[in-house]
Backbone as a ProteinNet text record, in pm:
[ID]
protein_1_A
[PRIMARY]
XXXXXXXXXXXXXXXXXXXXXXXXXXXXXXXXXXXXXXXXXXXXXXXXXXXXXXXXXXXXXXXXXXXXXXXXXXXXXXXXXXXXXXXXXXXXXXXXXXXXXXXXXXXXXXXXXXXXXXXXXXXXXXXXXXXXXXXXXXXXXXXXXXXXXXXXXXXXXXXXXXXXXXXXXXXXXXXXXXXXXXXXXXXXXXXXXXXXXXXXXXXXXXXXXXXXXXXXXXXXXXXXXXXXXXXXXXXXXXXXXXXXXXXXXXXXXXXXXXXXXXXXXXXXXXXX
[TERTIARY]
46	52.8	83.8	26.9	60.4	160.8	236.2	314.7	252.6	324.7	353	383.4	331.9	405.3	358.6	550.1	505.7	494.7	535.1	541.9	538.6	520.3	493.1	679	651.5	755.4	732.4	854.3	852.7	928.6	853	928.9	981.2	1092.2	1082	1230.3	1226	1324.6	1348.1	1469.9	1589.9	1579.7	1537.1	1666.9	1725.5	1841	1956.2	2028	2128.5	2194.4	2340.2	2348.9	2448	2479.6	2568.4	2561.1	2690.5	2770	2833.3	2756.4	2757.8	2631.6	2665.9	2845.7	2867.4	2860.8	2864.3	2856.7	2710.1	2635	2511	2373.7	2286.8	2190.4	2028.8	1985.1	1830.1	1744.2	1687.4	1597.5	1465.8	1426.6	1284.7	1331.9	1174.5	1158.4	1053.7	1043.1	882.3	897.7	786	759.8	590.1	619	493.3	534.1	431.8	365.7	339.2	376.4	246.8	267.7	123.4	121.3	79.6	79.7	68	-124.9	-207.2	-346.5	-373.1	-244.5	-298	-285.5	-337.2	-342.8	-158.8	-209.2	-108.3	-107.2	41.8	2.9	116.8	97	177.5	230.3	363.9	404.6	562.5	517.7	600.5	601.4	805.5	774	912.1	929.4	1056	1135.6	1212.7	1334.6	1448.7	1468.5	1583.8	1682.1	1810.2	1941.5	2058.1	2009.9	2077.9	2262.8	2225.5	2349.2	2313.1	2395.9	2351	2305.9	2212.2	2205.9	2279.5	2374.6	2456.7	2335.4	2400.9	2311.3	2294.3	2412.3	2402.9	2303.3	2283.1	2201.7	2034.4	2014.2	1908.3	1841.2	1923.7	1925	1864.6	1883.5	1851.6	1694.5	1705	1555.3	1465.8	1513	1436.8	1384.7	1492	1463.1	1582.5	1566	1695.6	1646.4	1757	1770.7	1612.8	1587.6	1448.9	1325	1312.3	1193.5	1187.9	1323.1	1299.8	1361.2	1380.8	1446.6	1325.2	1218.3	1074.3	1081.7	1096.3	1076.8	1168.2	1117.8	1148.8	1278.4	1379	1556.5	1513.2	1602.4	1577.8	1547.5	1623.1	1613.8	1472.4	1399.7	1291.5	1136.9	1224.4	1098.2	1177	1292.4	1316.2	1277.6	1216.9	1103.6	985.7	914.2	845.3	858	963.4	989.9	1032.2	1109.8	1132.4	1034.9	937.1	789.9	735.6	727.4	663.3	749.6	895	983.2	1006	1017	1068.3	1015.7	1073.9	1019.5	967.9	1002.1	966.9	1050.6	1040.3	1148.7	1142.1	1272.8	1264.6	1269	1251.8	1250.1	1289.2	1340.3	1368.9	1440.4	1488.4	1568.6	1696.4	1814.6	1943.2	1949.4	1872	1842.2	1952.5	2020.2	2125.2	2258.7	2272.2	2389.6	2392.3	2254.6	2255	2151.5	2038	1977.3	1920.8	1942.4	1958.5	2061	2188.4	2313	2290.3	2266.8	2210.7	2141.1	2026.8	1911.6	1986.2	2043.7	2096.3	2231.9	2300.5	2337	2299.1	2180.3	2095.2	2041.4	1988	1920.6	2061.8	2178.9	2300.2	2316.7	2304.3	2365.8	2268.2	2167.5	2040.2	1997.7	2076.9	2092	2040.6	1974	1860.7	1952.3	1974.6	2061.7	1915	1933.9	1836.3	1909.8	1882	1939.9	1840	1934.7	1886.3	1925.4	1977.3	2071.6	1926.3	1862	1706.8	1611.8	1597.4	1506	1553.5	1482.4	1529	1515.5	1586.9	1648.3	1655	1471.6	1462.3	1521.8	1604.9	1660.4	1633.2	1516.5	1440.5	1534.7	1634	1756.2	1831.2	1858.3	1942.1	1850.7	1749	1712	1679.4	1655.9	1613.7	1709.8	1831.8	1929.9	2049.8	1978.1	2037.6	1912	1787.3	1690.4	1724	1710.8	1690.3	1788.5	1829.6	1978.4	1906.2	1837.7	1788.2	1789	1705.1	1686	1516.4	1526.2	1353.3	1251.5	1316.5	1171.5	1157.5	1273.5	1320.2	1185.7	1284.9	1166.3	1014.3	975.5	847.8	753.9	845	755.3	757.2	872.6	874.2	807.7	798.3	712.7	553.3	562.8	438.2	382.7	423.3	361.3	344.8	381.2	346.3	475.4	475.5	558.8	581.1	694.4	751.2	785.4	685.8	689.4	736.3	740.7	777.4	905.9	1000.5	1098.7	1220.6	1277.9	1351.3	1239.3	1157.1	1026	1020.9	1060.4	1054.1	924.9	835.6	676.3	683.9	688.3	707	773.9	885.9	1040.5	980.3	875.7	889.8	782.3	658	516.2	574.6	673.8	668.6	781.2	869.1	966.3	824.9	738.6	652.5	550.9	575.3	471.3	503.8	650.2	762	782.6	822.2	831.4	676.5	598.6	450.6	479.1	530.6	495	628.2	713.1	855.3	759.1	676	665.3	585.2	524	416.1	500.8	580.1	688.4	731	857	904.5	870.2	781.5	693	687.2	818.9	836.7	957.1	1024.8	1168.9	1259	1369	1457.7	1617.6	1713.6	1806	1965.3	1995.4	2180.8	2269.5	2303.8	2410.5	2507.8	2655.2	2822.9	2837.5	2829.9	2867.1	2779.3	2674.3	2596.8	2521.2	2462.4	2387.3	2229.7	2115.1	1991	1926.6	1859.4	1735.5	1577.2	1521.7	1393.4	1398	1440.4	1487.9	1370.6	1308.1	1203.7	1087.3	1022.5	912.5	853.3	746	698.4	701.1	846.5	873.9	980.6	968.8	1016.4	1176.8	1180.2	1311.7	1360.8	1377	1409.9	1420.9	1348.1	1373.1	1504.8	1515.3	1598.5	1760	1722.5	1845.4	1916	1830.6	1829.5	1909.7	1828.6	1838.8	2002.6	2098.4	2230.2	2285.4	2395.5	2509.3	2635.9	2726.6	2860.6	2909.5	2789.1	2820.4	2866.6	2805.5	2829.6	2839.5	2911.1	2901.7	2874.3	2887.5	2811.8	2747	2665.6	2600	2627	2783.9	2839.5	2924.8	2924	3025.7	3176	3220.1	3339.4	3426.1	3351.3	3342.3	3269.3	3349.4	3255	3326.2	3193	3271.3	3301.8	3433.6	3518.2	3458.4	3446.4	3415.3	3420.4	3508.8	3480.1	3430.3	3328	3243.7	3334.4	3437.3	3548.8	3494	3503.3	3479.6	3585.8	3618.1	3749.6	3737	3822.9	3813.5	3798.3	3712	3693.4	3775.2	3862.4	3893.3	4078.8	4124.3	4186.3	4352.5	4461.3	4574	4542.4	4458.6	4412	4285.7	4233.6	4154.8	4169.9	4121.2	4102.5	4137.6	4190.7	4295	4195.5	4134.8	4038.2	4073.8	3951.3	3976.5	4032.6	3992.3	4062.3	4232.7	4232.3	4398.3	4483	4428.5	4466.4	4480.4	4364.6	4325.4	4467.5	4476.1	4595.6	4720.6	4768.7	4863.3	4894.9	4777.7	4830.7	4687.2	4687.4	4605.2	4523.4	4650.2	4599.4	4527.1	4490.9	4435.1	4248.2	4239.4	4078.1	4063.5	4213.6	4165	4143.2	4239.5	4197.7	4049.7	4005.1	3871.1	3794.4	3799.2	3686.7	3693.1	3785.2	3795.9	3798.1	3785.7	3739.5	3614.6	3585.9	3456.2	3438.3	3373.9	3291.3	3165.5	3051.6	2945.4	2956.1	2788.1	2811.5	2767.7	2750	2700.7	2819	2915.4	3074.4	3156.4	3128.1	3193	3173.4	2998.2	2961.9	3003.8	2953.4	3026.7	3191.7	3257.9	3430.2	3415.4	3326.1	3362.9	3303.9	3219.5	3182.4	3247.6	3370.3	3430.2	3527.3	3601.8	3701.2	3636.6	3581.8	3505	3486.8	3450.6	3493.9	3627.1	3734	3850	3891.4	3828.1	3918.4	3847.7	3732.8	3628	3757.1	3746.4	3876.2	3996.5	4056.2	4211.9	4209.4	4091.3	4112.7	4018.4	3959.4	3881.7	3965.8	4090.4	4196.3	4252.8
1546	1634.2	1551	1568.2	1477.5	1561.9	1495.8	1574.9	1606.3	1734	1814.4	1801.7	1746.6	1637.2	1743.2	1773.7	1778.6	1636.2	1604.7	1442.9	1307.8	1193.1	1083.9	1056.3	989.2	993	795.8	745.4	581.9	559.5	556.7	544.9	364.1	295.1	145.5	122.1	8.3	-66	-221.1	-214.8	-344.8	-463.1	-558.1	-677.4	-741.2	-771.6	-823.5	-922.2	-962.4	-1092.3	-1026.8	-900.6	-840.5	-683.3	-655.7	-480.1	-432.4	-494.6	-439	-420.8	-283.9	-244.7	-282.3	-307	-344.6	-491.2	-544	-723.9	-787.7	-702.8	-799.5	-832.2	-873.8	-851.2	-831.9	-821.1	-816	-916.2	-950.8	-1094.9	-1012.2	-898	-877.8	-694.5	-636.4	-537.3	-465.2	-383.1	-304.3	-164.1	-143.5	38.3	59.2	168.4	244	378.2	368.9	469.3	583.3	723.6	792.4	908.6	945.5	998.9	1175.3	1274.2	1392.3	1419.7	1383.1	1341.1	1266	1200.4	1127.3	990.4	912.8	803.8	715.5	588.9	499.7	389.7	305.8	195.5	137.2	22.4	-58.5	-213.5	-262.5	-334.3	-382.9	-509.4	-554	-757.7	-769.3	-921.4	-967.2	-1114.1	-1126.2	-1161.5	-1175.1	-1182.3	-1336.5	-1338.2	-1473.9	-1411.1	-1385.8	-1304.9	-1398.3	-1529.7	-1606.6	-1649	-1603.5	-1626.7	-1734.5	-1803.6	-1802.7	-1707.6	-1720.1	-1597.5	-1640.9	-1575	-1561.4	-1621.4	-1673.9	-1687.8	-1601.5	-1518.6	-1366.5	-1303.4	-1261.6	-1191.4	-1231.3	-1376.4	-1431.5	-1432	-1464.9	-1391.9	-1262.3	-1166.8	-1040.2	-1005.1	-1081.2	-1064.2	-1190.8	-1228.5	-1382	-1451.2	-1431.3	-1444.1	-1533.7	-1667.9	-1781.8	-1845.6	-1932.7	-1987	-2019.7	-2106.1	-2198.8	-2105.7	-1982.9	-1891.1	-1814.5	-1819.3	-1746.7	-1823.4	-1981.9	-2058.1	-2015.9	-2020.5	-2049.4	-1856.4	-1812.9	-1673.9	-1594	-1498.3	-1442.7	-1354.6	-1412.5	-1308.6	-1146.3	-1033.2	-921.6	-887.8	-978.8	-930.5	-981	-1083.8	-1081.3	-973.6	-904.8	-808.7	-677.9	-651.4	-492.3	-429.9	-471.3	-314.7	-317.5	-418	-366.9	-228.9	-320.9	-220.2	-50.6	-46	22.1	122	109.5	102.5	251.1	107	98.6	277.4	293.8	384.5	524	501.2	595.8	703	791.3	940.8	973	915.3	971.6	1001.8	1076.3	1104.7	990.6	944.7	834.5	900.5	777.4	806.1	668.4	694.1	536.8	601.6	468.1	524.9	450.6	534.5	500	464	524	501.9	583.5	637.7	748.5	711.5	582.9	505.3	377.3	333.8	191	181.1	192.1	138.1	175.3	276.3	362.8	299.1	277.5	245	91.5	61.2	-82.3	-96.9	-60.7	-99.8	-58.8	96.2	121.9	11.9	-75.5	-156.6	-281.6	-309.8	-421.1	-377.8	-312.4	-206.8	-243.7	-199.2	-141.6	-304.7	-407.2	-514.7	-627.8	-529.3	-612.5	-480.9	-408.9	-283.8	-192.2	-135.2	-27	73.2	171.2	298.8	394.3	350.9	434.1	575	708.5	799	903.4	906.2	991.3	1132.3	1153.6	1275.4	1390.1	1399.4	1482.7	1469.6	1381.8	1354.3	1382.9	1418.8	1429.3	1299.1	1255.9	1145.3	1206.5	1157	1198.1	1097.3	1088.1	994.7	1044.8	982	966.5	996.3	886.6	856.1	953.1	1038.1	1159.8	1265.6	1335.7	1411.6	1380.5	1228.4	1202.4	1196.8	1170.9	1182.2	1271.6	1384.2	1528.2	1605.8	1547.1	1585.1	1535.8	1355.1	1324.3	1205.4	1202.8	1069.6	947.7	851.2	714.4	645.1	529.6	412.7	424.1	346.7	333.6	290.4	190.5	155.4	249	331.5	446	578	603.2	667.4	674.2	563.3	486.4	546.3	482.9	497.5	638.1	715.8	902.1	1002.7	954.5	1039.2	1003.8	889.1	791.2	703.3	728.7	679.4	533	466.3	305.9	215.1	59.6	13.5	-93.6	-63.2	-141.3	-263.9	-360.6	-525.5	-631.8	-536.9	-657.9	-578.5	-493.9	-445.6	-538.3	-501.3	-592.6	-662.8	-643.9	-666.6	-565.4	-573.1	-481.6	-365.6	-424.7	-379.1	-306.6	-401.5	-261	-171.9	-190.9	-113.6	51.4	21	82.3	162.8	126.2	174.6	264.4	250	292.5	413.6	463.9	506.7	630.9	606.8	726.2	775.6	708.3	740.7	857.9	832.4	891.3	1053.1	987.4	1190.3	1256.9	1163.3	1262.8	1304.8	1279.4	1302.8	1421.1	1351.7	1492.6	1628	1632.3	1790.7	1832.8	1719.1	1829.7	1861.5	1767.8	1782.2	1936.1	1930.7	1982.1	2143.2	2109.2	2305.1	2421.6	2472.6	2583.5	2586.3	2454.1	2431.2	2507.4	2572.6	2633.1	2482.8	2508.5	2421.9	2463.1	2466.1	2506.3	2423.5	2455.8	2374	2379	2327.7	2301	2447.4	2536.2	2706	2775.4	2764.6	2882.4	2913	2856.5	2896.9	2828	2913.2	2912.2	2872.3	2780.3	2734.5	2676.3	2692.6	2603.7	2492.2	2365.2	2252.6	2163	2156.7	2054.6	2096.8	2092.8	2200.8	2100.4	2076.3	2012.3	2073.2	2000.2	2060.7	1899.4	1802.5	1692.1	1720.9	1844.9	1905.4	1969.2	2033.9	2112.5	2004	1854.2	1785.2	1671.6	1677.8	1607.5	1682.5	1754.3	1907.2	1831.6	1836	1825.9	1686.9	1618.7	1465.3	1429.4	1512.9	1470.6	1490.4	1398.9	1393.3	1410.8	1488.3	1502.5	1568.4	1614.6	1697	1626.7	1532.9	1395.8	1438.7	1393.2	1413.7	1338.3	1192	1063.9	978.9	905.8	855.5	795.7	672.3	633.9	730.9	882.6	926.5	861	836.7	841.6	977.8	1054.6	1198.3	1267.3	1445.6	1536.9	1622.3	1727.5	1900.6	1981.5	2015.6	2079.8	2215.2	2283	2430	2553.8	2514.4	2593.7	2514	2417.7	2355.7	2293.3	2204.9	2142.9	1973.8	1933.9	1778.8	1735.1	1664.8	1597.3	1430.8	1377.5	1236.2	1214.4	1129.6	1119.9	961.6	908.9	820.5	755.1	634.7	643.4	702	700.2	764	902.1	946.4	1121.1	1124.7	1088.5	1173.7	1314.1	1378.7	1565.7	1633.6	1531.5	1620.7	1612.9	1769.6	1725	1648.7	1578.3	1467.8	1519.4	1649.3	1698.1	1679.4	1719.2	1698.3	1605.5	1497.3	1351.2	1352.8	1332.2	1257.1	1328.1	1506.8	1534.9	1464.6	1480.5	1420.9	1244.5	1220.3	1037.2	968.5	968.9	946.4	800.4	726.3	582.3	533.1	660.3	615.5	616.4	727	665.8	475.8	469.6	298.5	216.3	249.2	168.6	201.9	295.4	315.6	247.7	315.2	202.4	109.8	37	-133.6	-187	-113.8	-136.8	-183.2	-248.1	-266.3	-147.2	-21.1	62.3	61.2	175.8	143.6	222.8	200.5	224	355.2	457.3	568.4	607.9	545.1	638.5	649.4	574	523.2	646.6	663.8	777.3	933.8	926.5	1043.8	1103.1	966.8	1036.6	1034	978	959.4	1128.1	1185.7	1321.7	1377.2	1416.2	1464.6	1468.4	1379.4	1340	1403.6	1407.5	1467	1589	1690	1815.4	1876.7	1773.1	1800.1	1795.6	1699.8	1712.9	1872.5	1856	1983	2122.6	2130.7	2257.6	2241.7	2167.4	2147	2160.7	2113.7	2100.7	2264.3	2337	2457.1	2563.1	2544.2	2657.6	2688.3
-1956.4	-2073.6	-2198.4	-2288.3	-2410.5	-2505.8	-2548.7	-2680.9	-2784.5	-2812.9	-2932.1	-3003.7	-3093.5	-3232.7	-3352.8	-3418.6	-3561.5	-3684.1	-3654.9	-3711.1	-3575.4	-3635.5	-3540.4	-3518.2	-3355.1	-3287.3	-3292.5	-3243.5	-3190.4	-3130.5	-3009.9	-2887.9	-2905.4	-2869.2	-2920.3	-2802.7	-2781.1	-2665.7	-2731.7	-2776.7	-2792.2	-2654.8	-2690.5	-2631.3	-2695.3	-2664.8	-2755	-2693.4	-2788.3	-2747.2	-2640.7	-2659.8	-2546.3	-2626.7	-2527.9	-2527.7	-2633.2	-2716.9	-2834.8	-2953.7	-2982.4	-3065.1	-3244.4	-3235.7	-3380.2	-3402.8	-3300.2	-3330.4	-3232.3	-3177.5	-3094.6	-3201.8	-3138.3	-3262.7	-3168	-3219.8	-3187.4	-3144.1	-3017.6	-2985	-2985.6	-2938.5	-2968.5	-2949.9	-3033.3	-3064.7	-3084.8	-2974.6	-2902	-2994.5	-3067.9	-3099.2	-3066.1	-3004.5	-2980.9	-3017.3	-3194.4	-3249.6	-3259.5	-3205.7	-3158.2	-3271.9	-3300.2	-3409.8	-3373.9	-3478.6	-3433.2	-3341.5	-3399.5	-3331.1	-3230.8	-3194.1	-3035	-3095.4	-3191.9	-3189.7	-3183.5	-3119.1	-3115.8	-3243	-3213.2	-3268.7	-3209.2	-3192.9	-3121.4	-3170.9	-3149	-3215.3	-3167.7	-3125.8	-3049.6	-3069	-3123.8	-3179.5	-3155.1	-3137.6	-3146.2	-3239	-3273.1	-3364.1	-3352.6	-3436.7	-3453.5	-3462.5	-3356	-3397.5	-3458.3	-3538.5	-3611.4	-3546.6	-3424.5	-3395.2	-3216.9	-3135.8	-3006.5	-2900	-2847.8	-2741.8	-2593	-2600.6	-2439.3	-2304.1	-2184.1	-2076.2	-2035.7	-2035.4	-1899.3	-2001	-2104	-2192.1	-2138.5	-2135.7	-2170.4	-1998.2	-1908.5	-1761.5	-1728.7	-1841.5	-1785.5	-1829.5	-1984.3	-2036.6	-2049.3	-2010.6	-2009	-2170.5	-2256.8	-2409.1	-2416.2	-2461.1	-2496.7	-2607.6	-2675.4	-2800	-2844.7	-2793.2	-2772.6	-2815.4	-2751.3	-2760.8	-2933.9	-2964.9	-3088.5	-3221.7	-3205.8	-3308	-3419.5	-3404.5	-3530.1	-3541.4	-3513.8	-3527.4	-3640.7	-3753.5	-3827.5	-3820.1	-3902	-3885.6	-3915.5	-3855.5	-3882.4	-4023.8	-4124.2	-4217	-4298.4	-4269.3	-4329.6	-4235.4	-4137	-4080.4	-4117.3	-4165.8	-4159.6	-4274.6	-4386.8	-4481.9	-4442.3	-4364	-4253.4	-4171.4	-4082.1	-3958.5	-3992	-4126.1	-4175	-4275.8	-4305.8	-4299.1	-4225	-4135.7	-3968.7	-3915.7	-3922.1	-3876.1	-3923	-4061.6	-4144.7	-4139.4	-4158.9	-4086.7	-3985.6	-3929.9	-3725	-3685.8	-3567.2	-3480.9	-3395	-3285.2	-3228.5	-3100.8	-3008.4	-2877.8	-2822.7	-2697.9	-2624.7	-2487.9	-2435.4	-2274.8	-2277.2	-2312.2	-2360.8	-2442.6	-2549.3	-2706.2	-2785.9	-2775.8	-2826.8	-2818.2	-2753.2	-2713.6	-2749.2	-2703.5	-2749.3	-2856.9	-2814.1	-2943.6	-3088.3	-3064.4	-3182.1	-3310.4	-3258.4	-3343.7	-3337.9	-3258.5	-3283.2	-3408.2	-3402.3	-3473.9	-3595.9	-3641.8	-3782.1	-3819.7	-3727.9	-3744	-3834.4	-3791.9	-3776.2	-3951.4	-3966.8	-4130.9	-4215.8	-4188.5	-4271.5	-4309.4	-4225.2	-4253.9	-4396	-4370	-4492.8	-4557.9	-4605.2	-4743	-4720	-4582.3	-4547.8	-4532	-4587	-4473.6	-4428.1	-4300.6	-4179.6	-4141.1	-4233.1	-4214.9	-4057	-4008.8	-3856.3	-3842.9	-3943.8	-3966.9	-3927.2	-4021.8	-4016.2	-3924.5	-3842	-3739.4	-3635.5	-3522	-3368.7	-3276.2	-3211	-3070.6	-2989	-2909.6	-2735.3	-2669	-2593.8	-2512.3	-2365.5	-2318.1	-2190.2	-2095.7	-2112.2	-1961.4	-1975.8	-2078.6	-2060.8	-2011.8	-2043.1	-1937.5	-1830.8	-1806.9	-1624.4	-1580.9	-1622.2	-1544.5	-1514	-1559.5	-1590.4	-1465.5	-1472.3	-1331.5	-1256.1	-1246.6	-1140	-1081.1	-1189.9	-1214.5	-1161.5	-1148.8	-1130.7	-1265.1	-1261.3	-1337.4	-1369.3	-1511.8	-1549.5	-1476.5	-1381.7	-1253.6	-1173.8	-1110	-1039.8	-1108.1	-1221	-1281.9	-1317.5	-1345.1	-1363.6	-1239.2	-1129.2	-962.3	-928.9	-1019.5	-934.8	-1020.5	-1140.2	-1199.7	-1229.5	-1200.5	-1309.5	-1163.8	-1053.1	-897.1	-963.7	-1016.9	-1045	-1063.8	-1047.9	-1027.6	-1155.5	-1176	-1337.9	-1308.9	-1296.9	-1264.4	-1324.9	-1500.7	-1613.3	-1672.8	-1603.2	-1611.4	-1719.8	-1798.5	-1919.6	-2030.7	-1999.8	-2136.3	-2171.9	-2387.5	-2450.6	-2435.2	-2435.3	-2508	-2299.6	-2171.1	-2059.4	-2077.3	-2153.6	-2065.4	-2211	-2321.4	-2437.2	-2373.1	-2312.5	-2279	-2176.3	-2029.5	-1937.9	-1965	-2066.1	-2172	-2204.7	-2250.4	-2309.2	-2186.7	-2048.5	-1959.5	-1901.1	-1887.8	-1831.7	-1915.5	-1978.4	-2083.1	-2075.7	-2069.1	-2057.1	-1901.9	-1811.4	-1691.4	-1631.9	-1727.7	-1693.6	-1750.2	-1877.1	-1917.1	-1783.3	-1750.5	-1682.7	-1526.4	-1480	-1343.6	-1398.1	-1484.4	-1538.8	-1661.7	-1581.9	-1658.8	-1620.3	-1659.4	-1609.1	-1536.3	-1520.1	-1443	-1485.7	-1426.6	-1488.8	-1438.7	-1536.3	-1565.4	-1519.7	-1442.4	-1462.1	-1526.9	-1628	-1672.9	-1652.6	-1664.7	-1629.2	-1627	-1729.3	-1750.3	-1693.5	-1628.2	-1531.4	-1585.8	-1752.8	-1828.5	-1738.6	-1748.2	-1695.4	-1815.7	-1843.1	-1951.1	-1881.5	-1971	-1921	-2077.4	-2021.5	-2106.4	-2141.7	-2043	-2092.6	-2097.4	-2210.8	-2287.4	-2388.7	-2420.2	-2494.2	-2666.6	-2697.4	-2808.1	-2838.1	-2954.9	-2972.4	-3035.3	-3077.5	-3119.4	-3009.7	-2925.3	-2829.7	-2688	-2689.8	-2589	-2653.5	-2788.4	-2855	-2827.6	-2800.4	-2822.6	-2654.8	-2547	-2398.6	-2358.7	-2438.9	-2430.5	-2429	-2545.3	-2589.4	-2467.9	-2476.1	-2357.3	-2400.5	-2321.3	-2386.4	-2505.4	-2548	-2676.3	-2816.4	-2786	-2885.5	-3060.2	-3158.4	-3283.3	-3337.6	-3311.5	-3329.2	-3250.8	-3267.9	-3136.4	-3063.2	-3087.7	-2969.6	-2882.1	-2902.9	-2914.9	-2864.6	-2970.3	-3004.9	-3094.6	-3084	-3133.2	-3074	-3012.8	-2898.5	-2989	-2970.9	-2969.5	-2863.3	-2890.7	-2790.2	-2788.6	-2699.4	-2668.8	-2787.1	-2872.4	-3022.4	-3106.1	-3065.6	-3127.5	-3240.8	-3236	-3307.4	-3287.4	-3416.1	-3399.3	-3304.7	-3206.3	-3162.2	-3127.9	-3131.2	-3080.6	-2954.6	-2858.1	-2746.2	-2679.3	-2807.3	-2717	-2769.7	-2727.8	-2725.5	-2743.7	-2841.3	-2822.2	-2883.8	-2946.1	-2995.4	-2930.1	-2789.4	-2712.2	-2711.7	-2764.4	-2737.9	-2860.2	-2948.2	-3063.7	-3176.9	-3251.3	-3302.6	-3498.6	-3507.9	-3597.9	-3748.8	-3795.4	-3862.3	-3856.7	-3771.2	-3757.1	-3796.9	-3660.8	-3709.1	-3867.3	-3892.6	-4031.2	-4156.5	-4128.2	-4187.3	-4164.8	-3996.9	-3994.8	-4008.8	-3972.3	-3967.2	-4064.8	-4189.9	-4266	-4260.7	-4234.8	-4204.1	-4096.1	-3975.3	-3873.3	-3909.3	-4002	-4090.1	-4147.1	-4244.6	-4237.1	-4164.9	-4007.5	-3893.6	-3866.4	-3876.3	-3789.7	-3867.9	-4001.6	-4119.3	-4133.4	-4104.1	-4106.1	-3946.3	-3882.9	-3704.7	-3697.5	-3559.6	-3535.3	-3451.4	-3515.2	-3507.8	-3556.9	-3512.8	-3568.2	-3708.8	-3782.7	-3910.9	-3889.8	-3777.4	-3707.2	-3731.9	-3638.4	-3662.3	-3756.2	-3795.6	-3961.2	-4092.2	-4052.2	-4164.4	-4115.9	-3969.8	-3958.9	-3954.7	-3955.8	-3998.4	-4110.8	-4154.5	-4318.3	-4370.3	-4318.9	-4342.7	-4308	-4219.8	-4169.9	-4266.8	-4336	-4439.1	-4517.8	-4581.7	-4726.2	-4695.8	-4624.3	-4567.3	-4573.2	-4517.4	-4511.8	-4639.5	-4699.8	-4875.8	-4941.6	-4928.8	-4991.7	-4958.7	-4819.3	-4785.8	-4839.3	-4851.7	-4914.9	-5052.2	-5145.2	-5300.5	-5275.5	-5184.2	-5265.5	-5232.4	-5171.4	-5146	-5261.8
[MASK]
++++++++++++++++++++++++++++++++++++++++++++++++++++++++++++++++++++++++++++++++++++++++++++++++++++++++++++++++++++++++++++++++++++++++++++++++++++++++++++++++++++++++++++++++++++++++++++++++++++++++++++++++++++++++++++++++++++++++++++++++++++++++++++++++++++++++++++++++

């Protein structure tokens, strides 16, 4: 089944120099295109992450110092890529966690703000693993009967990422869903907003979540010493725990959204 595109989607897969999304950087970077008419475009290159690339990193994708010394820094390809991006909805497989905030990482640090706020994020691995809970080769072979050979290559891991969601609508047509509360849906529908909706995990408010909504749909903190207590609060009672966060290595994802959160909170206090 092919998607339902109101606008072009890009599906795209990161390798990187390792998995901290506020300090790693980018060694290569796969997007495939797809536009509301069917056509593709494809585009896939590597990157200089100006920094060393780790062994265990370079182990997993087979990308080390050597392969990308002559190769162009993010910042002389991102108004390209940015280009290339802007106004699509995205897509990827653990794109909503990792590479998503990555990449707006990667933009924020050479003056781009890549706003995601308006667009929808299908994240592949969250509905397969809300069906069927496996891995992308896993997936590849159960929906797509074929075997993912070049597995950790951007431009495979990005192609076999869009084979996959074409092959869940049509598995998946007409499925009905139970969720945690007993609620019955039919979730996966060829609709790029409504699979974006599916895709989220945890009820996330930012994309690492480090922020969930609690059951009255309340921003709250999801992690350390104010796990559960929602961020409003904090921020009243212990004001300085916003400077820790903004001067933390957080992403620039979480960053904007407490920072919206604060500006809300002032909006209510000065409109009383």
């Amino acid at each position: 089944m092919e998607l339902n595109l109101k606008r072009p989607i890009c599906f795209f897969d990161l390798e990187t120099t390792g998995t901290n999304v506020s300090s790693d950087r980018i060694v290569e970077i796969a997007v495939t295109k797809i536009f509301p008419d069917g056509k593709e475009e494809v585009k896939c290159r590597k990157i200089n992450p100006t920094i060393p690339i780790p062994l265990e990193a370079s182990l997993v994708h087979g990308i080390y110092d050597e392969d990308v010394k002559t190769e162009p820094t993010f910042a002389q390809v991102s108004k390209g890529l940015f280009e290339l991006m802007k106004n699509c909805d995205l897509g990827g497989f653990n794109s909503n966690k990792f590479d998503v905030p990555l990449l707006l990482e990667e933009f924020h640090r050479v003056g781009i703000e890549f706003d995601v706020d308006h667009i929808n994020l299908v994240d592949v691995q969250n509905i397969f693993h809300q069906m069927e809970q496996r891995t992308l080769v896993a997936a590849y072979k159960f929906y797509c009967n074929k075997d993912l050979t070049d597995a950790h290559s951007a431009a495979a891991d990005t192609n076999a990422t869009y084979e996959v969601l074409k092959a869940m609508l049509d598995k998946y047509k007409n499925t009905e869903f139970v969720n945690k509360e007993n609620e019955v849906s039919v979730p996966v529908v060829n609709d790029i907003q409504k699979l974006a909706e599916f895709s989220k995990r945890n009820n996330n408010v930012d994309l690492a979540g480090r922020f969930v909504f609690n059951k009255d749909e309340v921003a709250c903190f999801n992690f350390g010493k104010h796990k559960g207590k929602p961020v409003e609060q904090v921020l009243s009672e212990e004001p300085s725990y916003y400077s820790w966060m903004m001067n933390g290595e957080f992403s620039v994802n979480t960053k904007k959204v407490l920072e919206n959160i604060k500006l809300k909170l002032l909006q209510k206090k000065f409109g009383e």
